[in-house]
C-alpha positions in Angstrom: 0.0 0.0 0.0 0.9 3.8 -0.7 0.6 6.5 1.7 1.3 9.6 1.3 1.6 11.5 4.3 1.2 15.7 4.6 2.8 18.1 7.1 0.5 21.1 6.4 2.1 25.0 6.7 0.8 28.2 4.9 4.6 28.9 4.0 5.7 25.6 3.0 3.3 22.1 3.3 5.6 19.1 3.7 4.7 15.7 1.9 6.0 12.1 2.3 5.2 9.1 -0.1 5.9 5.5 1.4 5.1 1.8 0.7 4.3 -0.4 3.0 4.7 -3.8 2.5 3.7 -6.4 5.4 5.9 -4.8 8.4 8.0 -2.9 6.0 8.2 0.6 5.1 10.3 1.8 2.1 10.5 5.5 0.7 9.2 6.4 -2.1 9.5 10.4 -2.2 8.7 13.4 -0.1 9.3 17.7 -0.6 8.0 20.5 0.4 5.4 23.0 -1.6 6.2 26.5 -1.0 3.3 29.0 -1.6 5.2 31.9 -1.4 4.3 35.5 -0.3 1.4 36.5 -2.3 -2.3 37.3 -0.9 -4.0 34.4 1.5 -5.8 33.0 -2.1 -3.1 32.7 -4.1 -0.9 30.7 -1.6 -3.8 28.2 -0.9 -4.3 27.6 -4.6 -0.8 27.2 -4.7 -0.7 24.5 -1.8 -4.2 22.4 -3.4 -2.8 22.6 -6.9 0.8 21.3 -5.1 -1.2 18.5 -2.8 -3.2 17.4 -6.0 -0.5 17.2 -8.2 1.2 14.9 -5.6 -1.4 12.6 -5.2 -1.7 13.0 -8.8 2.0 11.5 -9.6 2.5 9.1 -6.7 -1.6 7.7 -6.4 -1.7 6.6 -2.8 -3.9 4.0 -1.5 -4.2 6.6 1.7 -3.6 10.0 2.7 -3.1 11.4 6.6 -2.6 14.7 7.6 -1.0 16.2 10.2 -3.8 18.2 12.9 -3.7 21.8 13.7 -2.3 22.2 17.0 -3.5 25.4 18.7 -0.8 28.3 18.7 -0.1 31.1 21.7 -1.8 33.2 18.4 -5.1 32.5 17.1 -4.5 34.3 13.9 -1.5 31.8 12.9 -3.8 28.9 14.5 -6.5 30.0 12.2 -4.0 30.3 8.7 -2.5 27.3 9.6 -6.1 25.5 9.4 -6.6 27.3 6.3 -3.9 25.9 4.5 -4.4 22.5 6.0 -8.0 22.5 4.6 -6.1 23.4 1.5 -4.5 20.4 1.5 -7.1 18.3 2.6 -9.7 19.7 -0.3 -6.9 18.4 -2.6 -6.6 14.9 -1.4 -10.5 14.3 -1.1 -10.7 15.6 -4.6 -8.5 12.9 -5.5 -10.9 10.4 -3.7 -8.7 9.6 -1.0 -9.8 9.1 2.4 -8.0 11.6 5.0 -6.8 10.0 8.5 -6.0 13.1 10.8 -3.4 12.5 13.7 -2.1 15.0 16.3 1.8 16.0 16.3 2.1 14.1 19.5 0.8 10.9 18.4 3.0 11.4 15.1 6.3 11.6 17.2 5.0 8.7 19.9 4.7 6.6 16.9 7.8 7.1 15.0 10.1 8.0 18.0 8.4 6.8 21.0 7.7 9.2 22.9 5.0 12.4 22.3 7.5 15.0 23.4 10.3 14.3 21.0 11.9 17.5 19.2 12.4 17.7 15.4 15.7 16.6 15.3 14.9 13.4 17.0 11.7 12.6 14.2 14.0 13.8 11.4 16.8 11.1 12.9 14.3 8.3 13.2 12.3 9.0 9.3 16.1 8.5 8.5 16.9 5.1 9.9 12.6 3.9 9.9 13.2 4.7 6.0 17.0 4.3 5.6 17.4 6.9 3.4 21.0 8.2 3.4 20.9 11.4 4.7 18.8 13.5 7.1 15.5 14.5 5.1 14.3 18.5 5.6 12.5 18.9 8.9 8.8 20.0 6.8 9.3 16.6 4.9 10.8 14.7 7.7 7.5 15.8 9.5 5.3 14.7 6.1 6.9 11.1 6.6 6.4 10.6 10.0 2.8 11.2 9.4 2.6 8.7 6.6 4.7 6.2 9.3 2.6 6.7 11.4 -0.7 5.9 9.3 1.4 2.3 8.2 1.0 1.7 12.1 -2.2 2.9 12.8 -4.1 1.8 10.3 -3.6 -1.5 10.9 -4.1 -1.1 14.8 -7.7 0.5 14.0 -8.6 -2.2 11.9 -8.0 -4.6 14.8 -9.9 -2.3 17.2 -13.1 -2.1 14.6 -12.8 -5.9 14.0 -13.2 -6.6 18.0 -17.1 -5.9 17.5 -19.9 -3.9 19.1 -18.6 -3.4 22.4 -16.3 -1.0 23.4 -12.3 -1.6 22.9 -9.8 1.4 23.7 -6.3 1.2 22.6 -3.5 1.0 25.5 -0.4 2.4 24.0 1.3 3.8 21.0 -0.6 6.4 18.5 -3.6 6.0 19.3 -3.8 5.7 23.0 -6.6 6.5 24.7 -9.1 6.8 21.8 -11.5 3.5 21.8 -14.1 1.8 19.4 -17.5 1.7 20.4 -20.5 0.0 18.2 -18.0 0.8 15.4 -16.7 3.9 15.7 -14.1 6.0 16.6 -14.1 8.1 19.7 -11.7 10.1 22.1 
């Protein structure tokens, strides 16, 4: 299966491509989109027609996307989710379903713990992936997002397939968040 993970920012949107095959993981491609310094419409075009053309060239089997998490200002909070539904607009148009995870369950499942610092996820995309060299930290971010999706997805399926009653996940990713009567909750 592809995924293709996205690290979404009004200045530059990360993206991460990988394959997962059994336990696996092998890179396929990640970059950054830049939208540049024009007015709040242009750059958003700029990041869809980007996202789109990606799924476009790679066609994933899945798409996740980084959440918003809630900045000291609300004006970069609300930009941020802007260009994230930017990005997202892009991938549904390209009839892909869109699995959201927060930043901290991002680094829990590719470093192991939810505080880790950039450095640390950009270190361990390296060595999950082993790609020669250090990849940017907006792409590095894109690819953990994707890694984790390869873990999770697989983990929710086992959580739906345990029935009607109510099953909550103990560790990794998706800690805390359970199944009940089929669905998802926090």
């Amino acid at each position: 299966m592809i995924i293709l993970g996205i690290d979404p920012g009004l200045r530059t949107t990360g993206f991460g491509v990988i394959h997962k095959q059994g336990a696996r993981l092998r890179y396929i491609a990640s970059g950054t989109i830049k939208s540049g310094e024009g007015s709040l419409p242009e750059r958003l075009k700029v990041i869809l027609v980007g996202v789109a053309e990606v799924a476009r060239t790679y066609q994933p089997d899945y798409a996740a996307i980084e959440q918003v998490f809630v900045n000291v200002n609300p004006q970069s909070t609300l930009l941020l989710g802007q260009a994230r539904g930017a990005a997202i607009c892009a991938l549904v148009s390209a009839d892909l379903s869109v699995a959201e995870y927060s930043p901290t369950q991002v680094k829990q499942a590719v470093v192991g713990t939810g505080r880790a610092v950039k450095a640390q996820v950009q270190d361990m995309v390296a060595r999950l992936l082993s790609l020669p060299g250090l990849p940017g930290s907006d792409a590095a971010d894109a690819l953990g997002v994707a890694i984790c999706h390869a873990h999770s997805r697989e983990t929710l399926t086992l959580i739906a397939g345990a029935g009607q009653g109510t099953t909550t996940a103990a560790r990794g990713p998706l800690a805390g968040l359970r199944m009940k009567n089929g669905r998802l909750v926090g």
